[in-house]
C-alpha positions in Angstrom: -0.2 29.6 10.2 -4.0 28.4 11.4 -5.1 25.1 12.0 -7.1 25.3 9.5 -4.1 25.9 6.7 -2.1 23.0 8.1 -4.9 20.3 8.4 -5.1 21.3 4.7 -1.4 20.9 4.0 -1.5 17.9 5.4 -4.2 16.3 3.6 -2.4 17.5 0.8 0.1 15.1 1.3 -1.9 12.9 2.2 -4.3 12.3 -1.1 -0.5 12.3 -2.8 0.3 9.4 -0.9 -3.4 7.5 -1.2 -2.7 8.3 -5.1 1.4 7.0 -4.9 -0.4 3.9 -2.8 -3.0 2.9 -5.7 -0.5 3.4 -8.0 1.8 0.8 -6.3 -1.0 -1.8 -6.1 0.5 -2.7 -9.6 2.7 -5.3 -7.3 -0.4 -6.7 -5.7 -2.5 -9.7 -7.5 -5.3 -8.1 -9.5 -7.4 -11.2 -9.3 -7.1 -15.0 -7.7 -9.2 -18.6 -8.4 -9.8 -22.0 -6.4 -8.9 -24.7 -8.8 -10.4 -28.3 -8.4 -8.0 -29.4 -5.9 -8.6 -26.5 -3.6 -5.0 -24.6 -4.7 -5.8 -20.7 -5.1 -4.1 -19.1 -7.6 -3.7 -15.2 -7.7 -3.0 -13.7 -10.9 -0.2 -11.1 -11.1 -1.3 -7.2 -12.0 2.3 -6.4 -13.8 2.3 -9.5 -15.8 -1.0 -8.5 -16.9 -0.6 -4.8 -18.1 2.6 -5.7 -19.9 1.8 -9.6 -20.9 3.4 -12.5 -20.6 3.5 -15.7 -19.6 1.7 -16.8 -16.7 2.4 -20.6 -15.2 0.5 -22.2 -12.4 -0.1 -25.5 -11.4 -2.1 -28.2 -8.9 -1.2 -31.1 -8.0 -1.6 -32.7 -11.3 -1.4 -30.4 -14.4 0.7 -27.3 -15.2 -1.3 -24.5 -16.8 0.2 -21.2 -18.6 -1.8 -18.0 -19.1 -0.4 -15.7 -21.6 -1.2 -12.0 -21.3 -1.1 -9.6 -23.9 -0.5 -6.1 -23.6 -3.5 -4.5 -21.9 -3.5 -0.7 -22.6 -6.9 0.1 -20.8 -5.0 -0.9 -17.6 -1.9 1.2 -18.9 -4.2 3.9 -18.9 -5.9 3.2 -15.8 -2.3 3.5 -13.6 -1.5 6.6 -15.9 -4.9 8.2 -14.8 -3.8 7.5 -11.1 -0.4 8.6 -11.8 -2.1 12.0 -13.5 -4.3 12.5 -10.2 -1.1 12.1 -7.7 0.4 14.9 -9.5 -2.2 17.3 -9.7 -2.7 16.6 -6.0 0.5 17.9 -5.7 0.8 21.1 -7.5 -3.2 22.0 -6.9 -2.1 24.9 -4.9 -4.4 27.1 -4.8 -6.1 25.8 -8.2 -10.1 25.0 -7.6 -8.9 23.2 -11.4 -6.7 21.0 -10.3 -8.2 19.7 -7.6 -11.5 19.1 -10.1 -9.2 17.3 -12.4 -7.3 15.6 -9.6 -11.0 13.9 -8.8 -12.3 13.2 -12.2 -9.1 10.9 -12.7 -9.4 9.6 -9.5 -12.6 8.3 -10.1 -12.0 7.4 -13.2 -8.7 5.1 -12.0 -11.1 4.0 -9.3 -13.9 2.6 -11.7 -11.1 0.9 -13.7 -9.9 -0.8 -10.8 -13.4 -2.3 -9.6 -13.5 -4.0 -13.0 -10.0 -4.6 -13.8 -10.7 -8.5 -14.7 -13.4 -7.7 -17.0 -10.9 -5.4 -18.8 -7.8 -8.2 -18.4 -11.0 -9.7 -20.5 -11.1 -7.6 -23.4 -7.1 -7.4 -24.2 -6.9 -11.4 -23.1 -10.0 -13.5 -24.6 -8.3 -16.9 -23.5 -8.5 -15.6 -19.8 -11.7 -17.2 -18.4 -13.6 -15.1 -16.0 -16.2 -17.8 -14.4 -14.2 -19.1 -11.3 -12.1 -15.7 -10.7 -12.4 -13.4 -7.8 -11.1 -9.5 -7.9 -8.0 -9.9 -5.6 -6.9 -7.4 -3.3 -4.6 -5.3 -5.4 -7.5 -3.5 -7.1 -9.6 -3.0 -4.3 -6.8 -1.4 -2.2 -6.0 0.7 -4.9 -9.3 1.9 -5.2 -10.2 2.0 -1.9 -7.3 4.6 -1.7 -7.8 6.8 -4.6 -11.6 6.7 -3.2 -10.2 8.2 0.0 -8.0 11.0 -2.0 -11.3 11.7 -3.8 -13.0 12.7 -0.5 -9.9 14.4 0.4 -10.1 16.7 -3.1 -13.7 17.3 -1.7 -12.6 17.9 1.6 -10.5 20.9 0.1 -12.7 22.4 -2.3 -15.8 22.0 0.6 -13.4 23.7 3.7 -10.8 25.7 2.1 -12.0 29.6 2.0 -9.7 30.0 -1.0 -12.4 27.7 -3.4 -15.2 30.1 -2.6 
């Protein structure tokens, strides 16, 4: 075995992992906001796919945030999910590297804007003081760096040409 064929078994792995990493980011806070007393508040990602209740408070009022359901975000996981398996079983399939990147990117875009689209499935959440937390931007940061890994294979491996 080469060099050159284990560098690219490794990356392999490693765009699964980057895509298993953005897909865990569901535990991170997808967005946080400084209320008037100075308390930041970060906004849960699960509670906000699935819905819920979500209670907060400062030093002198409680607040609740109910979620609903947000099935753009269902779909943006699912699309990372998607890319971590055709990562995996791309073999020696130009195809499934190609689709491996479109849903990466696509997950990736999702991510960036993930409070807008809280927005659309939540009209009550207010977007004016909030700040994308770091749960998004990890998540796309990593399926950013499995999409230059799909292009790293396609680009190097002599088997794409």
């Amino acid at each position: 075995m080469t060099k050159r064929v284990r560098l690219i078994k490794i990356t392999r792995w490693i765009a699964v992992v980057l895509s298993v990493f953005a897909i865990s980011t569901i535990l991170f806070p997808f967005a946080s906001e400084t209320l008037l007393d100075g308390t930041v508040v970060y906004y849960p990602t699960i509670t906000a796919i699935i819905g819920g209740d979500f209670t907060y408070s400062d030093l002198s009022n409680t607040y609740i945030q109910t979620f609903h359901i947000n099935i753009w975000l269902i779909i943006t996981y699912q699309l990372a999910w998607l890319s971590s398996v055709a990562f995996f079983f791309s073999g020696r399939k130009k195809t499934n590297l190609i689709f491996a990147l479109v849903l990466a990117f696509i997950s990736m875009v999702a991510m960036i804007f993930m409070p807008y689209i809280v927005r659309f499935s939540t009209p009550g959440f207010v977007l004016s003081g909030v700040r994308i937390g770091y749960g998004p931007m990890l998540g796309a940061a990593a399926l950013l760096l499995s999409q230059i890994t799909a292009l790293f294979h396609i680009l190097i491996d002599e088997r794409y040409r």
